[in-house]
N, C-alpha and C positions, 0 to 999 in steps of 0.2 A: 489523608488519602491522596496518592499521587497517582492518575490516570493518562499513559501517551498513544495520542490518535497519530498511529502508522501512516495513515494514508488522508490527504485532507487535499481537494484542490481550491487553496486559498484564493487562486486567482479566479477560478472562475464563478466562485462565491458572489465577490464584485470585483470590478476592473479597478475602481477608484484606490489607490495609495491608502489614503486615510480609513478606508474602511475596512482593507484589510489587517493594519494595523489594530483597529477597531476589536477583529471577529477573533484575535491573537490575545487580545487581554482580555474578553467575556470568556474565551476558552479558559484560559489560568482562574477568573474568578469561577467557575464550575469544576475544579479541580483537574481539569486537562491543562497537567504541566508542561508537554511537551508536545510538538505535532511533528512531523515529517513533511513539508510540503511536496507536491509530485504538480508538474505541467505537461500536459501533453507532448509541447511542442518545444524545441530551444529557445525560439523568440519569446514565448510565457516566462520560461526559465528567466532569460536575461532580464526581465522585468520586475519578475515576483521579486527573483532573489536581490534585484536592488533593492526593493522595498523593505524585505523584511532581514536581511541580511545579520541587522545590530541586535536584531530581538534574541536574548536568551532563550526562548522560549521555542523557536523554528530553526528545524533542520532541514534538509533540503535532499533530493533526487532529480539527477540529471539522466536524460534518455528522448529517445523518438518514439511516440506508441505505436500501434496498428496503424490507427485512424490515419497516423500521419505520411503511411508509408509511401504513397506517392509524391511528396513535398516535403522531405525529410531537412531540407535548408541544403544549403553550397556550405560544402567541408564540414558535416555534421560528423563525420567522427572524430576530426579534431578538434571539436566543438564540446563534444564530451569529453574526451581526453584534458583540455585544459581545465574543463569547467570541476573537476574531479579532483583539483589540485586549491580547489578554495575553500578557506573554509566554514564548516561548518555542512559540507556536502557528503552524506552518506553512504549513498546507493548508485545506482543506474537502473531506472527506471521513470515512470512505469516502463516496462517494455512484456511484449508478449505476440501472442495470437487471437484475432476475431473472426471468427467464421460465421457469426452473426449477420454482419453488417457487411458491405460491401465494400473495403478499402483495397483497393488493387485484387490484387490476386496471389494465392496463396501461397506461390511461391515466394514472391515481391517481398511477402510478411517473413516467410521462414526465413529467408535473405536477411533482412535486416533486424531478425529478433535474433539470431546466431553470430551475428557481426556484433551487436552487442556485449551477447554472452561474451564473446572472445575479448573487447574491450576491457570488460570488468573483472576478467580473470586474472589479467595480465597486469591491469591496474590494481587488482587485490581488493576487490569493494563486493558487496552482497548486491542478488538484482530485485528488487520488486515486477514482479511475474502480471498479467493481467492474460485472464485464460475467459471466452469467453464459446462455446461450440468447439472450443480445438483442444479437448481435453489428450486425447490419444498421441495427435503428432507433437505435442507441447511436452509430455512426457517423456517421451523419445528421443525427441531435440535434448531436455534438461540430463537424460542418463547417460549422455554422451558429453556434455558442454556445461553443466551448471559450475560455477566458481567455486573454489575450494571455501571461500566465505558466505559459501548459501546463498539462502534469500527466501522468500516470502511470495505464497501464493496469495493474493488480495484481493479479498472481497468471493473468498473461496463460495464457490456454485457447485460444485459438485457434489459426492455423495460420499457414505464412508469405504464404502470397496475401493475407491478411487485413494481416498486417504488413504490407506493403508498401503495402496504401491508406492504412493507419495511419500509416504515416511523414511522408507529404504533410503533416500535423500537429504541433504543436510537443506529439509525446507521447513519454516515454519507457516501456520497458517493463520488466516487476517479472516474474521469475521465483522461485518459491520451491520447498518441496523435494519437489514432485512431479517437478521437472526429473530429478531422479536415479531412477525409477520406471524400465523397461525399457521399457514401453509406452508410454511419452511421445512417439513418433514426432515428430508437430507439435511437439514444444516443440524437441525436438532441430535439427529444420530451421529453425524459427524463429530460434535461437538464431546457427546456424552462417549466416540469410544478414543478418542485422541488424547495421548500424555497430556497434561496441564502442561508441562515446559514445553512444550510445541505451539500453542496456542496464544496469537494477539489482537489487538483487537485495531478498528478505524471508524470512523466516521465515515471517509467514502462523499464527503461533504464536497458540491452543493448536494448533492446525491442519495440514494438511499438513506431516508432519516427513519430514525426507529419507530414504530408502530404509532406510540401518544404523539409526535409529530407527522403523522404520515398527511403529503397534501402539502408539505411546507416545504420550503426552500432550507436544507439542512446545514448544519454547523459543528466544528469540532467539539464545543458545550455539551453538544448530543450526547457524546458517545459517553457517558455515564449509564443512560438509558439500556444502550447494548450490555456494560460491565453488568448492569442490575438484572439483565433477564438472565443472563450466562450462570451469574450467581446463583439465582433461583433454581435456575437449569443442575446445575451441579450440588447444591444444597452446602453451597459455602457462605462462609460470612465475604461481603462485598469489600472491606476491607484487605480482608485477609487474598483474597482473584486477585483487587488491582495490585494490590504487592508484587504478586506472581506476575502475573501480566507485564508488570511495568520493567522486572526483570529480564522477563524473555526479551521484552522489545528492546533494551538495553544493552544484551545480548546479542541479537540479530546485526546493529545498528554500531556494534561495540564503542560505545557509550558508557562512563562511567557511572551507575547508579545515582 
């Protein structure tokens, strides 16, 4: 069984080198073949991806999130622009909207999640989306501006009405281990009315760990826990999901199997 965590922020797991290397081989021993790393910020990026660079096992996203829209770095879009030219880098991302939290202001965000979009259009790469309160203008923005090579809602929060405008899109969607939560209602109906080949999954790590870890400082190992409820959720053999699963992400990420 081969399981790939879409979304993992190795770095902020631990800073240390070795220990991220570390959380990259306990994930392969748990059957998480493959991660995606995602950093919020370019200076993460230039760090992680020295570190984990050599590993077969990680693959990489480059982007500026919300959080960071007011200190995006000097020449951050030629910052992604090169950094998208190395390899083993998949995406652009994270990138999106937070209307949560208070990072600049709402223009500031759709400014520089659209400046993205348009990056990774042109460079031909899928985006990983982060949507947090900004379902509506995030939507609007993507029906105008999404890449001809998709991308992936992560860490999907919404609900299934919402999926279903979402689909109209070449988007996939990332559940991680809030799915296994009791109160998850929306994710649960989300889950049970979306194609199987639209559906991947992440860890979301240090981040929402799944329910039997919850309270703990989470890891891409995890996300077996999420494949195992999903299964149940669907009344599939777990072997038979992570297949699926490991295709779509393969897919999204165009990644050889």
């Amino acid at each position: 069984m081969q399981i790939f965590d879409t979304h993992a922020h190795v770095g902020l797991i631990y800073s240390d080198p070795i220990e991220q290397l570390r959380v990259v081989q306990e994930a392969r021993q748990g059957s998480v073949m493959r991660i995606v790393s995602i950093c919020n910020s370019l200076h993460d990026f230039s760090k992680v991806y020295e570190t984990l660079r050599f590993s077969p096992a990680v693959y990489h996203a480059v982007g500026v999130s919300p959080s960071e829209v007011t200190s995006p770095g000097k020449d951050w879009q030629k910052t992604i622009e090169e950094s998208l030219k190395l390899p083993n880098v998949v995406a652009v991302g994270e990138i999106g909207l937070d209307y949560c939290k208070k990072y600049g202001d709402k223009r500031s965000q759709i400014e520089l999640f659209i400046a993205q979009l348009d990056i990774a259009s042109k460079a031909g790469f899928p985006v990983i989306i982060h949507n947090r309160e900004a379902g509506k203008d995030l939507l609007d923005i993507l029906k105008e501006r999404i890449p001809k090579e998709g991308g992936v809602l992560h860490c999907y929060s919404e609900d299934d009405i919402y999926a279903k405008e979402a689909l109209k899109l070449p988007l996939y969607f990332s559940f991680a281990g809030n799915l296994t939560y009791r109160n998850a209602r929306n994710l649960h109906d989300t889950v049970l009315a979306l194609p199987l080949d639209r559906i991947v999954v992440e860890s979301e790590s240090p981040f929402m760990p799944p329910s039997v870890y919850r309270g703990q400082r989470n890891m891409p190992a995890n996300t077996i826990e999420t494949v195992k409820f999903m299964a149940e959720m669907l009344g599939k053999d777990i072997e038979e999901l992570a297949d699926q699963l490991w295709k779509n992400s393969c897919k999204l990420f165009r990644l050889p199997e």
